[in-house]
C-alpha positions in Angstrom: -5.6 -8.7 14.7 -5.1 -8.0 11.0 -7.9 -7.6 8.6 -8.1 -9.7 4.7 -6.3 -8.7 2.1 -9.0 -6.5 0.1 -9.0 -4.6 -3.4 -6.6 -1.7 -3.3 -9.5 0.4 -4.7 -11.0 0.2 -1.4 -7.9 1.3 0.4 -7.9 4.2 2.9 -6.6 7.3 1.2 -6.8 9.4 4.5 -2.9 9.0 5.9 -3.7 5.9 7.2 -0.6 3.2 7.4 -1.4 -0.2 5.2 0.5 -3.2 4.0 0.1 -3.6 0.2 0.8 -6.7 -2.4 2.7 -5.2 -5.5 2.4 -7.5 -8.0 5.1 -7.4 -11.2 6.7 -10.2 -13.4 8.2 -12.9 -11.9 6.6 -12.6 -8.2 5.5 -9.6 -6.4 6.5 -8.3 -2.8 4.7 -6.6 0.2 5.2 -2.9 1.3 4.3 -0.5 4.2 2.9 2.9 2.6 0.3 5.2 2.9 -1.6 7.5 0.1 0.7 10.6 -0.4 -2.2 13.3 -1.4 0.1 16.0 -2.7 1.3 13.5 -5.6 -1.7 11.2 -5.6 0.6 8.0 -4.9 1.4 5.6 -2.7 4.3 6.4 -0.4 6.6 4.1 1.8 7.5 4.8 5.0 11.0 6.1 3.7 9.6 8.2 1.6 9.6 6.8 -1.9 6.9 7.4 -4.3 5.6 3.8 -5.9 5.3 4.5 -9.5 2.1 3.2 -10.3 3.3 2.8 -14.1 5.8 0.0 -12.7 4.5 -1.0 -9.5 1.0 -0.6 -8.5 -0.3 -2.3 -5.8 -3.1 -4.9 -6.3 -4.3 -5.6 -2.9 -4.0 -3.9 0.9 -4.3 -5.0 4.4 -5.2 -3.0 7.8 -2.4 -3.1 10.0 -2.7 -4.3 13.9 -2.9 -1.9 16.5 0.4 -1.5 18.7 0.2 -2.7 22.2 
């Protein structure tokens, strides 16, 4: 089961795999990342760095378990 969407300030910044709200003008969207400790940023599965000067998330959720 998934957890509640929380602050991104209390986000895991250990490796961890979490689904974030990105907010920005006009709507937002939802993204799979974890915290990328060599640039201190959030980074999606593909790779890309999220800018937080454009896109910085607002809000994170844990992820359920695989079965």
């Amino acid at each position: 089961m998934r957890g509640e969407w929380q602050p991104i300030e209390t986000a895991p910044k250990n490796g961890t795999e979490v689904l974030v709200y990105i907010p920005f003008d006009g709507g937002g969207c939802y993204d799979l990342v974890q915290w990328d400790f060599e640039v201190e940023a959030w980074r999606e599965d593909g790779g890309a760095t999220i800018s937080p000067k454009f896109y910085a998330p607002s809000h994170w959720m844990a992820l359920e378990p695989p079965k």
